[in-house]
TIKOLMI-185269 format. One record per residue (C-alpha): residue number from 1; chain; x, y, z. Coordinates in pm, 1 decimal. Layout:
<rs>
   pos   unit         px         py         pz
   NUM      A          X          Y          Z
...
</rs>
This chain:
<rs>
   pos   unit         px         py         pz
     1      A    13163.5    26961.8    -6620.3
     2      A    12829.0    26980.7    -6463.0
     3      A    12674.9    27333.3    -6308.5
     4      A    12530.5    27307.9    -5944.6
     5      A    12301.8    27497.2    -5849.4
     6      A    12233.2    27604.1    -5537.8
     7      A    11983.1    27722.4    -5241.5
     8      A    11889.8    27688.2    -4877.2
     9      A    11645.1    27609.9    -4608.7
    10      A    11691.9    27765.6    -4258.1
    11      A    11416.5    27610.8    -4130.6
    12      A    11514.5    27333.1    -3851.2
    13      A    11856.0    27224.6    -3925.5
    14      A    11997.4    27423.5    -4179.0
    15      A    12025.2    27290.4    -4477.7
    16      A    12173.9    27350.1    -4846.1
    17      A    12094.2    27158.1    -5145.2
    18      A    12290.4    27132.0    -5472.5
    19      A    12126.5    27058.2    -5780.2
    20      A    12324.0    26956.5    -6018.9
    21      A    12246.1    26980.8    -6434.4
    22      A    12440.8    26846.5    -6699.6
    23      A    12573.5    27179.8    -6981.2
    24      A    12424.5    27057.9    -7230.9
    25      A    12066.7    26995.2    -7055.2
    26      A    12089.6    27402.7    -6913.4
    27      A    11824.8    27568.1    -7176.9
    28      A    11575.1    27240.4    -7180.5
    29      A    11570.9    27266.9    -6843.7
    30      A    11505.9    27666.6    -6786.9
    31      A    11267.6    27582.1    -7082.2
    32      A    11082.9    27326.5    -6916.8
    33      A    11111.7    27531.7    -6561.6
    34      A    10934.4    27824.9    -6726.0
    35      A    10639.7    27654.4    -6879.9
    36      A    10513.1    27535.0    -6484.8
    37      A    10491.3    27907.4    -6414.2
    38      A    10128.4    28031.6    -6353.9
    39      A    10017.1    28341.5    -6517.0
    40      A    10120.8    28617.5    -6285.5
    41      A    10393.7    28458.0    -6129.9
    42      A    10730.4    28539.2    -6183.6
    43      A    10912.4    28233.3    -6033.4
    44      A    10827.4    27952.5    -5826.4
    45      A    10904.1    27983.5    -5469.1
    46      A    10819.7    27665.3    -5304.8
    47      A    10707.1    27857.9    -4978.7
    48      A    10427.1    28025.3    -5141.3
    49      A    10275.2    27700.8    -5369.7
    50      A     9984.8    27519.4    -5303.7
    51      A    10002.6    27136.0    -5206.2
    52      A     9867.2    27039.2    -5529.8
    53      A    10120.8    27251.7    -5719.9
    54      A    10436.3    27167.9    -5529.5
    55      A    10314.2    26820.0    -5590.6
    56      A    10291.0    26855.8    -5994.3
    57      A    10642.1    27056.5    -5943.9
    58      A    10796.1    26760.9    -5766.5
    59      A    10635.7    26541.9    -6033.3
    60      A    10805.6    26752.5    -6302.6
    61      A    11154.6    26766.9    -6119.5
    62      A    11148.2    26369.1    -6149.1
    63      A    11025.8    26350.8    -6467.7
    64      A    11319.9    26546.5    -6566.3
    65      A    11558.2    26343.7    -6384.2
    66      A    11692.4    26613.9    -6197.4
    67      A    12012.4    26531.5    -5943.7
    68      A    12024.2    26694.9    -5626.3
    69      A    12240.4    26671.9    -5307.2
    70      A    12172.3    26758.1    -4973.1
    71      A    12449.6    26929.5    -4682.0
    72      A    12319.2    26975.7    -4315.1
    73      A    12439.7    27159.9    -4016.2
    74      A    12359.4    27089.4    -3678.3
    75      A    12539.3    27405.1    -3593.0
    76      A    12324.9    27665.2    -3385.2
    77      A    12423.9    28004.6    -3557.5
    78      A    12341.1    28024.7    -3884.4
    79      A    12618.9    28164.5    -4036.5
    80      A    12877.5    27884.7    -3879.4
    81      A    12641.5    27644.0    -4054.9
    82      A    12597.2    27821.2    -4346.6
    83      A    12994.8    27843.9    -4370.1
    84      A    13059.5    27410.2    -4280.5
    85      A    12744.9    27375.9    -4602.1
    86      A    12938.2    27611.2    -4797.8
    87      A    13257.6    27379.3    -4702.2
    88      A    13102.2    27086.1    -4817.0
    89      A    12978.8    27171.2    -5117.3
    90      A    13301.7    27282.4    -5258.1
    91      A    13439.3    26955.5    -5145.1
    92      A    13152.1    26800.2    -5325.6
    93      A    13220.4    27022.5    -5594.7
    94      A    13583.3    26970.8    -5683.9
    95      A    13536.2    26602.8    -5582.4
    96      A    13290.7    26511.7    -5837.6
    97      A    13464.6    26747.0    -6100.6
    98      A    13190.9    27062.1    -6105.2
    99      A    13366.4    27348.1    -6220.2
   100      A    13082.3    27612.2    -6167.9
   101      A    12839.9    27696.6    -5872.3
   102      A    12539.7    27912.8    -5921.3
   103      A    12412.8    28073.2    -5556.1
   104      A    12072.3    28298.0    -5543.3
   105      A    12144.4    28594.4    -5441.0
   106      A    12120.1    28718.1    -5105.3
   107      A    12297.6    29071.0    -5059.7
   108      A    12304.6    29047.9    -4687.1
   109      A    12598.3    28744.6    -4705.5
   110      A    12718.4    28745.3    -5062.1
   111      A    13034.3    28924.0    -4941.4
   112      A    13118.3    28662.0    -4698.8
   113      A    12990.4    28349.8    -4872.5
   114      A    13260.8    28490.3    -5201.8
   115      A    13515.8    28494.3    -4911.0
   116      A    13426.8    28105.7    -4755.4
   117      A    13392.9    27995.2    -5154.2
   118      A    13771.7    28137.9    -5203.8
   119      A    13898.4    27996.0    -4921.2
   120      A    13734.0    27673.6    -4943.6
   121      A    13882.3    27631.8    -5326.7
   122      A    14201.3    27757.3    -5271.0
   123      A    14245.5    27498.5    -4982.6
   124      A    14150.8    27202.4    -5227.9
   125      A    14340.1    27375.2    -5480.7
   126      A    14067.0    27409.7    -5708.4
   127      A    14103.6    27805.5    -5781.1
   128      A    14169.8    27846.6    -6117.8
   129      A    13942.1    27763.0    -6377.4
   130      A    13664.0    27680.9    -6077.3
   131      A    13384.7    27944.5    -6102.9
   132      A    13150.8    28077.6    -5905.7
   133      A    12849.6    28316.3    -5912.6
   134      A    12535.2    28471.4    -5773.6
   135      A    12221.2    28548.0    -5949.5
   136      A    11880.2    28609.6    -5876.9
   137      A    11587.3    28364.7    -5861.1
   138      A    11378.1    28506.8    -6136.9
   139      A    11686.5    28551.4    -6386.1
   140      A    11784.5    28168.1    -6307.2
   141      A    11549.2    27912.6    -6308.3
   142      A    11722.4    27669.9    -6218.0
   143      A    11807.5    27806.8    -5872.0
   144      A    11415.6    27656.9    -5809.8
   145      A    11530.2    27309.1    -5820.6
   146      A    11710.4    27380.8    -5501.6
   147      A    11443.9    27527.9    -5357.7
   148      A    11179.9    27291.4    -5454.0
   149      A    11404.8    27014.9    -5285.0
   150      A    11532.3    27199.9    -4981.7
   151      A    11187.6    27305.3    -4900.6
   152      A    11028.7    26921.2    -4956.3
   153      A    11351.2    26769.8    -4756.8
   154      A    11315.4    26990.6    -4494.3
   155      A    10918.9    26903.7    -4466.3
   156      A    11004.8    26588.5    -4442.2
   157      A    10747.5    26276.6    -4485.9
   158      A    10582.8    26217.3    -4784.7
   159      A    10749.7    26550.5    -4941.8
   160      A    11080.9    26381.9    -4864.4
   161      A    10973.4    26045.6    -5037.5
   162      A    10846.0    26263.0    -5354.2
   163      A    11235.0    26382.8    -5432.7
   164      A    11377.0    26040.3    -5272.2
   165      A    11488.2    25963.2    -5685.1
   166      A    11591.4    26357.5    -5726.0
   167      A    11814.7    26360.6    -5389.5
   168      A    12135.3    26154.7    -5491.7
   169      A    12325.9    26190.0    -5137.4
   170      A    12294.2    26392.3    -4808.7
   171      A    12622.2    26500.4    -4628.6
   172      A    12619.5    26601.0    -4268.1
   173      A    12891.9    26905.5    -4267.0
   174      A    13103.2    26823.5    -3925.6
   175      A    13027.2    26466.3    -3915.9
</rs>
């Protein structure tokens, strides 16, 4: 019963990425997620990283064998698109046997994304014993795998090819 966890790009199309980490690989991971922070920092936020350090993140990420998966809308308004992501990542979810999804927080839509998580479990019936949660990006690091990989798959080109091991599918929600 893996945890995914799980962030977004709205740049181009918009895109959500699931990272998913094995329970008994949680506090190595955090461990090893805290020790690439920079004196002064208090996360990593791929956005705001130099080249040179998103490329010794990425480096990290695949040393670590991290397992990611990709969901893209085509859809114009962001919050249809965020909604068919959200879709497909519970179907991923349940399908693959996940019982827990981690979300950053984002105050603004957490109230609607609880009510397209309910409704997308209780259609698969997957409510009970299926969890799901917010928290914030400097209490959880490993809501910066998603970002990391959004962010690189988004960029496309050789930031794409650096996570090519890390991304493990890509589902286009609608298609």
């Amino acid at each position: 019963m893996s945890v995914v966890f799980v962030d977004e790009s709205k740049n181009r199309k918009y895109t959500v990425v699931a990272a998913v980490i094995e329970p008994g690989k949680l506090a190595t991971m955090r461990q090893a997620l805290r020790a690439l922070v920079l004196p002064g920092q208090r996360r990593l936020h791929f956005t705001h990283e130099s080249d040179a350090r998103r490329r010794a993140v990425l480096t990290r990420l695949v040393e670590l064998e991290v397992a990611a998966h990709v969901f893209q809308s085509g859809l114009a308004r962001e919050r249809d698109a965020r909604e068919e992501c959200l879709g497909e990542l519970v179907a991923f979810a349940v399908r693959e046997g996940h019982r827990r999804i981690v979300l950053e927080r984002d105050a603004s839509i957490e109230k609607s994304d609880r009510r397209v998580l309910f409704r997308e479990l209780r259609a698969r019936g997957a409510g009970d014993g299926f969890q799901y949660e917010f928290e914030g990006p400097i209490d959880e690091p490993l809501l910066w795998i998603p970002d990391a990989v959004a962010w690189s798959f988004v960029k496309g080109g050789d930031w794409r090819r650096r996570i090519a091991t890390i991304v493990q599918g890509v589902t286009t929600a609608g298609a």
